[in-house]
TORPA-4810 file (N, C-alpha, C, O; in nm, 3 decimals):
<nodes>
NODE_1_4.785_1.764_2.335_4.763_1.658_2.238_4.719_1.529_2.308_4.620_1.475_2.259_X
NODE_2_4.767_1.480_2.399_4.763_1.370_2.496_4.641_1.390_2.535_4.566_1.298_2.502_X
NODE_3_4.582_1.491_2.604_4.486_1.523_2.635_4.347_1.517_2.572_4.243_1.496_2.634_X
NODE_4_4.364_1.545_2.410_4.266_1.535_2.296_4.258_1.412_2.296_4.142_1.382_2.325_X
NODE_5_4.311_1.334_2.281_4.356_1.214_2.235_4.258_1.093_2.389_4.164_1.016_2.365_X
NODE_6_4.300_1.110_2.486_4.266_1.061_2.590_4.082_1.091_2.615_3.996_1.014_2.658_X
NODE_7_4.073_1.246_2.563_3.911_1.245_2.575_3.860_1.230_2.460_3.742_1.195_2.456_X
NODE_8_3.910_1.244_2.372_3.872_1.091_2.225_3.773_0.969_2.226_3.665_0.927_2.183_X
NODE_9_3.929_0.928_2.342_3.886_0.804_2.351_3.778_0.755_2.494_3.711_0.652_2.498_X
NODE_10_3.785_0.830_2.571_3.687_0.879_2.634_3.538_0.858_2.596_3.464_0.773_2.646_X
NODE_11_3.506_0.947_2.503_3.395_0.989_2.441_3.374_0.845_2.355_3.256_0.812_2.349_X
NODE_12_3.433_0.788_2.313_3.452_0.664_2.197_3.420_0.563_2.298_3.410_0.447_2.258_X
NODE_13_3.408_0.584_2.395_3.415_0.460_2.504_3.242_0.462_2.531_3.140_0.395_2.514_X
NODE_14_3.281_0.561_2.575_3.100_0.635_2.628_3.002_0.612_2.523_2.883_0.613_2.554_X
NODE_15_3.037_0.593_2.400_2.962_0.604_2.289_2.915_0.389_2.268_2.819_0.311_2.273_X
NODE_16_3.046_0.390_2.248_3.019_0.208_2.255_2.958_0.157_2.389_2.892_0.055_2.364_X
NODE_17_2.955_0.178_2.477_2.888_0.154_2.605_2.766_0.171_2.579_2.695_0.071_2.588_X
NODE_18_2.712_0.281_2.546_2.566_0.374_2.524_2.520_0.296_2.412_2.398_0.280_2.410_X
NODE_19_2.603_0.228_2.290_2.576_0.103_2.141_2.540_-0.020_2.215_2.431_-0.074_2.192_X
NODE_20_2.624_-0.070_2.302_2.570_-0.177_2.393_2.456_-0.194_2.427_2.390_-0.287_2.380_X
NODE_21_2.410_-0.115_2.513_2.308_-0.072_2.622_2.212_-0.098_2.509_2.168_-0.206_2.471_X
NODE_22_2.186_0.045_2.456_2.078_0.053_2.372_2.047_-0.082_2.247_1.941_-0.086_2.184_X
NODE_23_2.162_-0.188_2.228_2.145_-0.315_2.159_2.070_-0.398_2.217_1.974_-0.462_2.174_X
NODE_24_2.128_-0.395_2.341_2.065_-0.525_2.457_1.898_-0.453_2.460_1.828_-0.451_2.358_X
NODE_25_1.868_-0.418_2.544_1.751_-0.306_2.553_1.668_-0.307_2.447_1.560_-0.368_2.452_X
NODE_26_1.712_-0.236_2.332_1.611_-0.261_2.240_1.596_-0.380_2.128_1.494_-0.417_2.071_X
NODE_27_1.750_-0.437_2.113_1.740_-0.561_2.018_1.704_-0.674_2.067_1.669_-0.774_2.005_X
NODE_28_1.712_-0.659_2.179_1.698_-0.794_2.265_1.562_-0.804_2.363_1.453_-0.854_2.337_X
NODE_29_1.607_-0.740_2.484_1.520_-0.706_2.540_1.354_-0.682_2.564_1.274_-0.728_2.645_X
NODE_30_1.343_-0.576_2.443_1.200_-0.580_2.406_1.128_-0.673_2.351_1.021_-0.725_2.380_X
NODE_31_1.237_-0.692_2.227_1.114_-0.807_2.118_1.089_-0.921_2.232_0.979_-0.976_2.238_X
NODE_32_1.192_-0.956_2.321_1.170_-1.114_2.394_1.029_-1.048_2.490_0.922_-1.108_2.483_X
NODE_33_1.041_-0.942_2.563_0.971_-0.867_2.661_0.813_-0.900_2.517_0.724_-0.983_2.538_X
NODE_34_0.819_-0.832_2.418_0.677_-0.855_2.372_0.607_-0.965_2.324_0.486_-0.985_2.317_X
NODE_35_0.689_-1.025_2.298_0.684_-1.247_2.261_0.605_-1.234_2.376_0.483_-1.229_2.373_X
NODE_36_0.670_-1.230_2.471_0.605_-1.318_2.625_0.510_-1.248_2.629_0.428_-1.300_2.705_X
NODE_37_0.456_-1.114_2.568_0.360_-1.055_2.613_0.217_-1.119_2.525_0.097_-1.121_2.552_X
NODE_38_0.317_-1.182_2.377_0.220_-1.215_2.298_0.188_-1.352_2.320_0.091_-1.399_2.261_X
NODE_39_0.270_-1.440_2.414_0.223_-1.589_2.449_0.127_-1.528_2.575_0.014_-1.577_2.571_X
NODE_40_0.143_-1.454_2.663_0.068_-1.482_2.792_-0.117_-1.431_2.752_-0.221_-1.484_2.793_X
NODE_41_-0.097_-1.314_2.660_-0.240_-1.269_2.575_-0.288_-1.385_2.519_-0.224_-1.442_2.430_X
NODE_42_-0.410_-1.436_2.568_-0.504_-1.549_2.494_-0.489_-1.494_2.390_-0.496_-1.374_2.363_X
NODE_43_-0.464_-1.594_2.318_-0.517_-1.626_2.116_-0.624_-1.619_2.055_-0.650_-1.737_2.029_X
NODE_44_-0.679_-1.576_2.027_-0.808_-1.572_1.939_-0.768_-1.694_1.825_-0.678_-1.689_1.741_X
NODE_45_-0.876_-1.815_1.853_-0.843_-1.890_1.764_-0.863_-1.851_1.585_-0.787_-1.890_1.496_X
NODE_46_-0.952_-1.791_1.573_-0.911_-1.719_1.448_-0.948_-1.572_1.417_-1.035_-1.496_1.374_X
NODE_47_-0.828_-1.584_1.466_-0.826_-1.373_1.501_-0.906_-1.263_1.495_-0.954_-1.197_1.587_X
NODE_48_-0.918_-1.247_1.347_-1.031_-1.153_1.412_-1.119_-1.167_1.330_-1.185_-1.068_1.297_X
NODE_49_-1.141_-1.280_1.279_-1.291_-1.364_1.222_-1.330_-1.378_1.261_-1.302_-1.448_1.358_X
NODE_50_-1.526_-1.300_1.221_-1.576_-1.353_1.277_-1.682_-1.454_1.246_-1.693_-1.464_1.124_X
NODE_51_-1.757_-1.526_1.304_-1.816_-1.678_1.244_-1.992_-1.635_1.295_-2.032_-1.552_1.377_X
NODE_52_-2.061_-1.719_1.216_-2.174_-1.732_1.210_-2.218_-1.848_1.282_-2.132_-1.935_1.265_X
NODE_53_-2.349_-1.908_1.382_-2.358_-1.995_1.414_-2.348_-2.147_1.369_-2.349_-2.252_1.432_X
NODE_54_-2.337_-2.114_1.225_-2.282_-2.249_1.176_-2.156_-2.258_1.125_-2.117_-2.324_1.029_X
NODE_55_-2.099_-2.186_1.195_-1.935_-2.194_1.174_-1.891_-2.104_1.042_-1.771_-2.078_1.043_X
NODE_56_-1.945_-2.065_0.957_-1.947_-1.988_0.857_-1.847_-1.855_0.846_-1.880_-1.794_0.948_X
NODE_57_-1.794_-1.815_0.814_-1.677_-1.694_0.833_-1.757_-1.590_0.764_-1.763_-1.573_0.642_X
NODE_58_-1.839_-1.498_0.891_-1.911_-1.364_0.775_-1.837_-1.232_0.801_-1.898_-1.125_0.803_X
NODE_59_-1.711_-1.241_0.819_-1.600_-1.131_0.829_-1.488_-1.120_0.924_-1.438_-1.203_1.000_X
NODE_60_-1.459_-0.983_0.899_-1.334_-0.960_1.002_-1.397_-0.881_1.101_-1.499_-0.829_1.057_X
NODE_61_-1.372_-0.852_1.222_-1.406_-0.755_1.336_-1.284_-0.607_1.279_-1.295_-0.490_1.315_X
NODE_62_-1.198_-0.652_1.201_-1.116_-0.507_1.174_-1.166_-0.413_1.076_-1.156_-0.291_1.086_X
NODE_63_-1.233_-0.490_0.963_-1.202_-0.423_0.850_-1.358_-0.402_0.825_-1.434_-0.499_0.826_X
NODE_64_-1.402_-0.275_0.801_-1.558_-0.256_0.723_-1.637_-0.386_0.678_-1.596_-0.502_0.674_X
NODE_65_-1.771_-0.331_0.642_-1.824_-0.428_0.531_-1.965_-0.310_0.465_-2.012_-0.210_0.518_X
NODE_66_-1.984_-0.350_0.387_-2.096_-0.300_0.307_-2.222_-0.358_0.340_-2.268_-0.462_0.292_X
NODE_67_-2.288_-0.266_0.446_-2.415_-0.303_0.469_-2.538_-0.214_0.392_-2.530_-0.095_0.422_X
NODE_68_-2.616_-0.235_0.327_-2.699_-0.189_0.249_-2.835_-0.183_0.250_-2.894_-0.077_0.229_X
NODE_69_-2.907_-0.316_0.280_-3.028_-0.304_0.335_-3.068_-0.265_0.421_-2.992_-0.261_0.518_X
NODE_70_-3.221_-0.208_0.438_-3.277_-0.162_0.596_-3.305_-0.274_0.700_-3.388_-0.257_0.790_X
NODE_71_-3.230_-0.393_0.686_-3.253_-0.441_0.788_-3.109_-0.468_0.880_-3.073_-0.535_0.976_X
NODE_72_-3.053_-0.372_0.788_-2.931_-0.425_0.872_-2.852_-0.285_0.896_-2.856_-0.200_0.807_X
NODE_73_-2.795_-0.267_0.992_-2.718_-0.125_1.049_-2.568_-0.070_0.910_-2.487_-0.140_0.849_X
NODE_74_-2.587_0.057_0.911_-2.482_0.069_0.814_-2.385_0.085_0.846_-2.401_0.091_0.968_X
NODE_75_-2.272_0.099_0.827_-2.135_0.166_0.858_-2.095_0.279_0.771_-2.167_0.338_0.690_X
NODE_76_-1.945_0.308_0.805_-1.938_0.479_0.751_-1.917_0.478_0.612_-1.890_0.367_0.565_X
NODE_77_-1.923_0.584_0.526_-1.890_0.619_0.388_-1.755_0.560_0.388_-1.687_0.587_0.488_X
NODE_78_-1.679_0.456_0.262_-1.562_0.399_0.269_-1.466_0.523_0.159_-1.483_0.551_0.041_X
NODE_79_-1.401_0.556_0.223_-1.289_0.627_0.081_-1.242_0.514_0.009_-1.236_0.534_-0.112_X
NODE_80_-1.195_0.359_0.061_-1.139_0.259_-0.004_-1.210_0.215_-0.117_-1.188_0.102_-0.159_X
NODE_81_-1.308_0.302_-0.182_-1.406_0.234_-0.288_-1.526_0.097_-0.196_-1.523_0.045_-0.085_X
NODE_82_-1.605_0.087_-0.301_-1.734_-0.017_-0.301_-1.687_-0.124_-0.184_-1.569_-0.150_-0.209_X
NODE_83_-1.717_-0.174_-0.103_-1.743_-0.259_-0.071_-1.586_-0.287_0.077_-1.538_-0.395_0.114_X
NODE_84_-1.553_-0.161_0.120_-1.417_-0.109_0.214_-1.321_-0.232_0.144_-1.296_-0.342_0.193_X
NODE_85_-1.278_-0.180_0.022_-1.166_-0.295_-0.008_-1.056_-0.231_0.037_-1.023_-0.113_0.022_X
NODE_86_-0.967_-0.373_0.131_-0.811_-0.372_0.185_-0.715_-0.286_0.099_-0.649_-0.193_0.146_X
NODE_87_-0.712_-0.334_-0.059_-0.621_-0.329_-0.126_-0.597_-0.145_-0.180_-0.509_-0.083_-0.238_X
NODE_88_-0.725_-0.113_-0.122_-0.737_0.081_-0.163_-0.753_0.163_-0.060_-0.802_0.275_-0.056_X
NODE_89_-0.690_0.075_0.047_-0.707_0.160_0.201_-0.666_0.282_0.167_-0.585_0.296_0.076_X
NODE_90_-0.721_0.400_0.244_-0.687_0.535_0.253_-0.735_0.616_0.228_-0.808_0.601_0.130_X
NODE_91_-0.733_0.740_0.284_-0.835_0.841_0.283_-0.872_0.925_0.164_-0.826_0.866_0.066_X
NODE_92_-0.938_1.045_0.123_-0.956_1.121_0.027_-0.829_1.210_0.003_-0.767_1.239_-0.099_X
NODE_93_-0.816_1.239_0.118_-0.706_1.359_0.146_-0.782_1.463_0.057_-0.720_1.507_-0.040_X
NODE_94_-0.898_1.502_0.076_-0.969_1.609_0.070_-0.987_1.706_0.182_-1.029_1.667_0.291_X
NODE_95_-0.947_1.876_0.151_-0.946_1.934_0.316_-1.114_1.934_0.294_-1.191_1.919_0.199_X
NODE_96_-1.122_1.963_0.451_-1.268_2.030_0.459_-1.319_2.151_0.413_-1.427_2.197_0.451_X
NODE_97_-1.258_2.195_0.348_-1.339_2.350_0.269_-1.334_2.311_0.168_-1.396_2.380_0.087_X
NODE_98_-1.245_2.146_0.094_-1.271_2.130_-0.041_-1.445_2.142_-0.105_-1.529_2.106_-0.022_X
NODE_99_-1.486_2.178_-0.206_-1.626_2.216_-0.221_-1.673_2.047_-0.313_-1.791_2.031_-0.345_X
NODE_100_-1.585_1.953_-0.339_-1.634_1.805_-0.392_-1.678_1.735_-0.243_-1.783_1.670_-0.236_X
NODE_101_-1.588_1.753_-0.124_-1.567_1.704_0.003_-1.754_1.774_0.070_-1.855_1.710_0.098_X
NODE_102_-1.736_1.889_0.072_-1.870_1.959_0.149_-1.977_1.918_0.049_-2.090_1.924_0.098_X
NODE_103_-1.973_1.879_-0.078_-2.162_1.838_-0.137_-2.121_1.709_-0.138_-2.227_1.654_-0.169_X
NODE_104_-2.037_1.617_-0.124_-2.046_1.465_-0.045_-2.071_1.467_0.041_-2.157_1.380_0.049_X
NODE_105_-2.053_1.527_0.170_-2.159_1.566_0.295_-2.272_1.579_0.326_-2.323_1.520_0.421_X
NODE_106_-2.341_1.674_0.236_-2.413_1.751_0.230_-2.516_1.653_0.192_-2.622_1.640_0.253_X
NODE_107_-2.483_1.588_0.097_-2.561_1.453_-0.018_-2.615_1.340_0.109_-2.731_1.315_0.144_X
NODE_108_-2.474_1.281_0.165_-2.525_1.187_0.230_-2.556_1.209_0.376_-2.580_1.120_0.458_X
NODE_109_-2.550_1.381_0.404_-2.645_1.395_0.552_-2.777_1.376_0.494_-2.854_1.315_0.568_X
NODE_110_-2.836_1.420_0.358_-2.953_1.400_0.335_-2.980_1.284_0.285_-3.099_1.259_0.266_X
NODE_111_-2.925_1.229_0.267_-2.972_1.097_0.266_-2.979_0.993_0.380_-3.086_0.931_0.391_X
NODE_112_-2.867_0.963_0.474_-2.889_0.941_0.570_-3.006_1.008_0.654_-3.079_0.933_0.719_X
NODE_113_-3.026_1.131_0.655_-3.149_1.203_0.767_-3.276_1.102_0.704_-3.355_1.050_0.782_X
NODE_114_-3.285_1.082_0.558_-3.421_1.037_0.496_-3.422_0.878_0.510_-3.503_0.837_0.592_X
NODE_115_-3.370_0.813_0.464_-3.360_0.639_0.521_-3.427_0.608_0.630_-3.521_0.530_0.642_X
NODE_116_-3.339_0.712_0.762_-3.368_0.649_0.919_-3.482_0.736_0.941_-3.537_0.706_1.046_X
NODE_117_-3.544_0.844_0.874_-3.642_0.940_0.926_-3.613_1.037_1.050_-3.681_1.065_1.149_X
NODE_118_-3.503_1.072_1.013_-3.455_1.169_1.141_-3.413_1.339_1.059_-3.443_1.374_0.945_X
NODE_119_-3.359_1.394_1.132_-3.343_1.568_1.058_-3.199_1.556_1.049_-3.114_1.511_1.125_X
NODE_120_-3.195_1.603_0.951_-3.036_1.638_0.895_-2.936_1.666_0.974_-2.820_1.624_0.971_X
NODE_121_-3.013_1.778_1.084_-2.908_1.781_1.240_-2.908_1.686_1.337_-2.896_1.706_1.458_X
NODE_122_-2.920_1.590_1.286_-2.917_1.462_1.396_-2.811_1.370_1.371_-2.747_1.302_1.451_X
NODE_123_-2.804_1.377_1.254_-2.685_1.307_1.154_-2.559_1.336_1.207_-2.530_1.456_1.207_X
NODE_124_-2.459_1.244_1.259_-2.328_1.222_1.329_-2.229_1.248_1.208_-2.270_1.213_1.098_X
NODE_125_-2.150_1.285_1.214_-2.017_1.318_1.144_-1.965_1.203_1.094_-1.902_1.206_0.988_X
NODE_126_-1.987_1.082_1.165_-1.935_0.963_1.134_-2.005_0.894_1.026_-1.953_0.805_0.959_X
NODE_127_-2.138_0.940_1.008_-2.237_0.897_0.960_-2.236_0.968_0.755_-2.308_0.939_0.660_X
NODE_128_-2.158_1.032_0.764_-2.134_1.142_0.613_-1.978_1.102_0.597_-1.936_1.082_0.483_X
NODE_129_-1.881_1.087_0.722_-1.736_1.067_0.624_-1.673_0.961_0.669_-1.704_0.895_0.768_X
NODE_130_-1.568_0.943_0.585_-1.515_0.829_0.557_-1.356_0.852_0.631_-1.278_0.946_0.612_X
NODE_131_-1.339_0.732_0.718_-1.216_0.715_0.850_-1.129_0.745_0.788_-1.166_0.772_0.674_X
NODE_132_-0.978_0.762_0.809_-0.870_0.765_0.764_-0.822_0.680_0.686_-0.787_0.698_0.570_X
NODE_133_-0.819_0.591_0.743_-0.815_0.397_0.675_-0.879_0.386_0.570_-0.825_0.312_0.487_X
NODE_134_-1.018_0.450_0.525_-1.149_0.407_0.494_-1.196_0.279_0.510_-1.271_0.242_0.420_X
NODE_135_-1.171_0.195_0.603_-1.155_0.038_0.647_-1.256_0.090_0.796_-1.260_-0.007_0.872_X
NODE_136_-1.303_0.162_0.831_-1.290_0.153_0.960_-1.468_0.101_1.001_-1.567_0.164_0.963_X
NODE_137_-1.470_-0.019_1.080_-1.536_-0.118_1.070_-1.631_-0.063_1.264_-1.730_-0.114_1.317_X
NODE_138_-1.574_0.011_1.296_-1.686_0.142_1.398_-1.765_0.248_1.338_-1.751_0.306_1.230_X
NODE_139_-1.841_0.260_1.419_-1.960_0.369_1.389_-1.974_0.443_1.519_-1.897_0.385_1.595_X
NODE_140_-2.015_0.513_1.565_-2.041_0.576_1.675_-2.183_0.509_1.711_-2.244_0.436_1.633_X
NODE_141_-2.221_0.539_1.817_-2.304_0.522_1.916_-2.489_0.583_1.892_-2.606_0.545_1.893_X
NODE_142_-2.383_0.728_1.870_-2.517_0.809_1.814_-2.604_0.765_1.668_-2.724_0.769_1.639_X
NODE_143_-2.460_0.716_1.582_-2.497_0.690_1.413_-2.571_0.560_1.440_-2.656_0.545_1.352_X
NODE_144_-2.572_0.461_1.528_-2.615_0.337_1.572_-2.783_0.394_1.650_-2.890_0.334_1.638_X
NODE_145_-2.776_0.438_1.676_-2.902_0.499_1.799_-3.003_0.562_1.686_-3.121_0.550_1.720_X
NODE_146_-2.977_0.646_1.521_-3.056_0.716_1.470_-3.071_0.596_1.370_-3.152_0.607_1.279_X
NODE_147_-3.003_0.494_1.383_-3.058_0.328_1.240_-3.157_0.238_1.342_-3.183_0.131_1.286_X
NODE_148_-3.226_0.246_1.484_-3.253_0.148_1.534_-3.422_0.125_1.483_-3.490_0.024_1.465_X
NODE_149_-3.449_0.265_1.472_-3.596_0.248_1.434_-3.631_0.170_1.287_-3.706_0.084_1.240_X
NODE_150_-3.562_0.231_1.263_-3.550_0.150_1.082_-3.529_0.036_1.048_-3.578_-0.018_0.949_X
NODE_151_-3.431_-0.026_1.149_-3.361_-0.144_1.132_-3.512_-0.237_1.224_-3.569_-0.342_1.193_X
NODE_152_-3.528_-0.172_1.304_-3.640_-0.253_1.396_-3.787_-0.272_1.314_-3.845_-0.380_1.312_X
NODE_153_-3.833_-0.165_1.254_-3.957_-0.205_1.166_-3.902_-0.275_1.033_-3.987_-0.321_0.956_X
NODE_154_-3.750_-0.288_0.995_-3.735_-0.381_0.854_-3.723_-0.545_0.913_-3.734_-0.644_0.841_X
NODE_155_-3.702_-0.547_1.036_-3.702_-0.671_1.080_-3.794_-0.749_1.141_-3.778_-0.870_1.160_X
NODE_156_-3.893_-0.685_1.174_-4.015_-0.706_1.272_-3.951_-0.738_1.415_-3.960_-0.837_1.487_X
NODE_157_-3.893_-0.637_1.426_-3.843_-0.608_1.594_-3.878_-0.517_1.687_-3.883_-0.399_1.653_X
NODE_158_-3.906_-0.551_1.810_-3.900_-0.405_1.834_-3.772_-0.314_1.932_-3.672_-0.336_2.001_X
NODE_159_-3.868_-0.187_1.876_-3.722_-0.113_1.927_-3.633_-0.129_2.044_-3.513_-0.103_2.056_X
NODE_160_-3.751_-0.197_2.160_-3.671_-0.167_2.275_-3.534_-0.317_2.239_-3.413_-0.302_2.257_X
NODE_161_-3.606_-0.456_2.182_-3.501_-0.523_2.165_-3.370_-0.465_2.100_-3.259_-0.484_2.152_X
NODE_162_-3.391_-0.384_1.968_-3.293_-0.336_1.861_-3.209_-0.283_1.934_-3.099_-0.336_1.940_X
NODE_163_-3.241_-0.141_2.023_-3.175_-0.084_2.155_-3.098_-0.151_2.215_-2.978_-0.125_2.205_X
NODE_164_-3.154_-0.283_2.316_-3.072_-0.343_2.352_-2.930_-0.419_2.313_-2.840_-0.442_2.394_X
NODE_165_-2.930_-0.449_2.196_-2.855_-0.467_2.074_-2.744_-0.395_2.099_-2.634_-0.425_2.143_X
NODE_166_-2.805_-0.272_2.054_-2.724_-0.117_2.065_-2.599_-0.116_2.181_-2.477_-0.101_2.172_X
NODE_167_-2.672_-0.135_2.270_-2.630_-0.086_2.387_-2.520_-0.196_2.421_-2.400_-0.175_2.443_X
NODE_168_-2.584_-0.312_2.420_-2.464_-0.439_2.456_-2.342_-0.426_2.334_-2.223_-0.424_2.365_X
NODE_169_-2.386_-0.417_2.207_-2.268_-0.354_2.143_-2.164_-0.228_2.146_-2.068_-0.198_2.076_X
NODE_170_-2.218_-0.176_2.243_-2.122_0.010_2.237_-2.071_-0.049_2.334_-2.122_-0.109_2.429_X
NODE_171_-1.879_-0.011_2.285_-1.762_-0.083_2.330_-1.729_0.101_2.425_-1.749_0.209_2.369_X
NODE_172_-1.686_0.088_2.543_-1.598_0.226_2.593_-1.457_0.236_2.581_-1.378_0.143_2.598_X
NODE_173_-1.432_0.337_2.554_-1.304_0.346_2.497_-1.208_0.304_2.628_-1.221_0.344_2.744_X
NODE_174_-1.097_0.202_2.570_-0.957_0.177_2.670_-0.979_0.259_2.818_-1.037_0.368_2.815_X
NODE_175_-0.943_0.217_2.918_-0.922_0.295_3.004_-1.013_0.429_3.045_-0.983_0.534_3.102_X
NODE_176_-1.108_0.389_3.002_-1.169_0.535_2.982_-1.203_0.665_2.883_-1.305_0.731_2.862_X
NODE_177_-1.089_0.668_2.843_-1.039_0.811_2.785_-0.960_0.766_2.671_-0.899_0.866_2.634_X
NODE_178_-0.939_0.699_2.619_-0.821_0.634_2.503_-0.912_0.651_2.377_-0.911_0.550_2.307_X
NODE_179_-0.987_0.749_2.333_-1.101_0.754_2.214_-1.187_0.752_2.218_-1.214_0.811_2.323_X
NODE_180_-1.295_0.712_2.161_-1.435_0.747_2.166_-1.477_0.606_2.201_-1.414_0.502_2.190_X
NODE_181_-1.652_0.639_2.267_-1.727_0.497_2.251_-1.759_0.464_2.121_-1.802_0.561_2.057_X
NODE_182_-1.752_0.348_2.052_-1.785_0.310_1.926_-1.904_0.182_1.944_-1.955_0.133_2.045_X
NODE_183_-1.924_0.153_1.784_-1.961_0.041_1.800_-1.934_-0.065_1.633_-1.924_-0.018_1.519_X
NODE_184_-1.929_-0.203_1.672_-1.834_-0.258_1.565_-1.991_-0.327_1.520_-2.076_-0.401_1.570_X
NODE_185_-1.968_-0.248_1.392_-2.124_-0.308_1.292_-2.139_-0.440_1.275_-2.229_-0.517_1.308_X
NODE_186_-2.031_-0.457_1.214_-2.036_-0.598_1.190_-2.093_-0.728_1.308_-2.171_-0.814_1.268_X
NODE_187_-2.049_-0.726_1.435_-2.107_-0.793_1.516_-2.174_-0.746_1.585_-2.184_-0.791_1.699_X
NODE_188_-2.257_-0.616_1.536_-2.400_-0.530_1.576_-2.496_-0.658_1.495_-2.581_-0.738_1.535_X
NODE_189_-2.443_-0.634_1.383_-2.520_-0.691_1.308_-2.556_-0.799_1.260_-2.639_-0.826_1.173_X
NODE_190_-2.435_-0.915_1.371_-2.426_-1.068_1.364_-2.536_-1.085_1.472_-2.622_-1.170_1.448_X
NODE_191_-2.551_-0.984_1.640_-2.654_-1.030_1.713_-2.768_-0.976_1.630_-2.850_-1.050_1.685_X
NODE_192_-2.837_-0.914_1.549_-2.910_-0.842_1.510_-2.992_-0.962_1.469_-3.102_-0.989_1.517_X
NODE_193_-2.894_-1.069_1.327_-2.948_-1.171_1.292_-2.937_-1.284_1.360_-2.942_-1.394_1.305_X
NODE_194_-2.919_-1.266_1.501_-2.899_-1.429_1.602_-3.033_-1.386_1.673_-3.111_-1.472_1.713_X
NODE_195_-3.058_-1.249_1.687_-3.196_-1.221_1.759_-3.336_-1.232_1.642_-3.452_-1.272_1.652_X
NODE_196_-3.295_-1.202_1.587_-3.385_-1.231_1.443_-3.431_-1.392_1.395_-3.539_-1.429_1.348_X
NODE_197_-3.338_-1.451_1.417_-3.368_-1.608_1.383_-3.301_-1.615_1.294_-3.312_-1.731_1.254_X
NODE_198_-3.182_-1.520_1.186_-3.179_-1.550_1.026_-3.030_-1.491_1.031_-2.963_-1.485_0.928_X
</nodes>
């Protein structure tokens, strides 16, 4: 009995020790550990707005936008409805053998192939569906590389400038390996119109 009793309290000891630890550590510890991490990280004076040369706010760097004309680069199909609204973030949750999911594909590989004048097998995956988020304000590299011709004769540019564009915009993923190369439309498409004059 003494014995039960003694490794009881034992175990009850070991347990509040291990409540300690893990309080300090994670209640304490970290959040102060990520503060300092979030004072020593420069600030973006306004986060992740971004501004036009006359100071103008023509979006966020996070969140989509609805680009539509040929003079300007598109981004991906939004599940969030018209125009990647915040307030309807989220995906279809359609599988891929759904048959509404495969002729929405199907629709806007052909349409995309016809806009930029390229073949249906050229058309990027990114370029027909819509991110998880449906917010998602990247495009791939490739989907950027098959809009340059298009975007370059709607602007009176030429390609090799549009390219360059391209290229100074395609971000590499973290470290290397942390995801894909992307590229963020929106300030594709802010140098697009700083190289443009408009």
């Amino acid at each position: 009995m003494n014995f039960s009793i003694r490794n009881s309290l034992a175990n009850l000891w070991t347990a509040l020790r291990a409540l300690l630890a893990l309080t300090v550590i994670l209640g304490i510890a970290y959040p102060v550990l990520i503060a300092g991490v979030g004072l020593i990280v420069p600030a973006q004076a306004n986060g992740s707005l971004l501004t036009s040369a006359d100071g103008a706010v023509i979006g966020s760097r996070l969140i989509g936008q609805q680009f539509t004309d040929d003079e300007w680069f598109h981004g991906r199909p939004s599940a969030a409805g018209e125009g990647y609204d915040a307030l309807s973030s989220g995906a279809s949750n359609l599988s891929p053998s759904n048959p509404e999911l495969i002729a929405s594909v199907n629709a806007l590989r052909t349409s995309v192939a016809a806009e930029n004048g390229v073949d249906p097998s050229e058309v990027p995956l990114d370029a027909v569906t819509a991110s998880g988020s449906g917010l998602d304000p990247h495009i791939s590299p490739e989907y950027a590389r098959i809009q340059i011709n298009r975007v370059a004769h709607a602007r009176g540019l030429s390609v090799e400038t549009v390219t360059g564009l391209v290229n100074v915009a395609s971000e590499q993923p973290p470290l290397g390996f942390l995801g894909e190369p992307r590229v963020n439309v929106l300030e594709l498409n802010a140098a697009l119109a700083a190289a443009a004059g408009k």
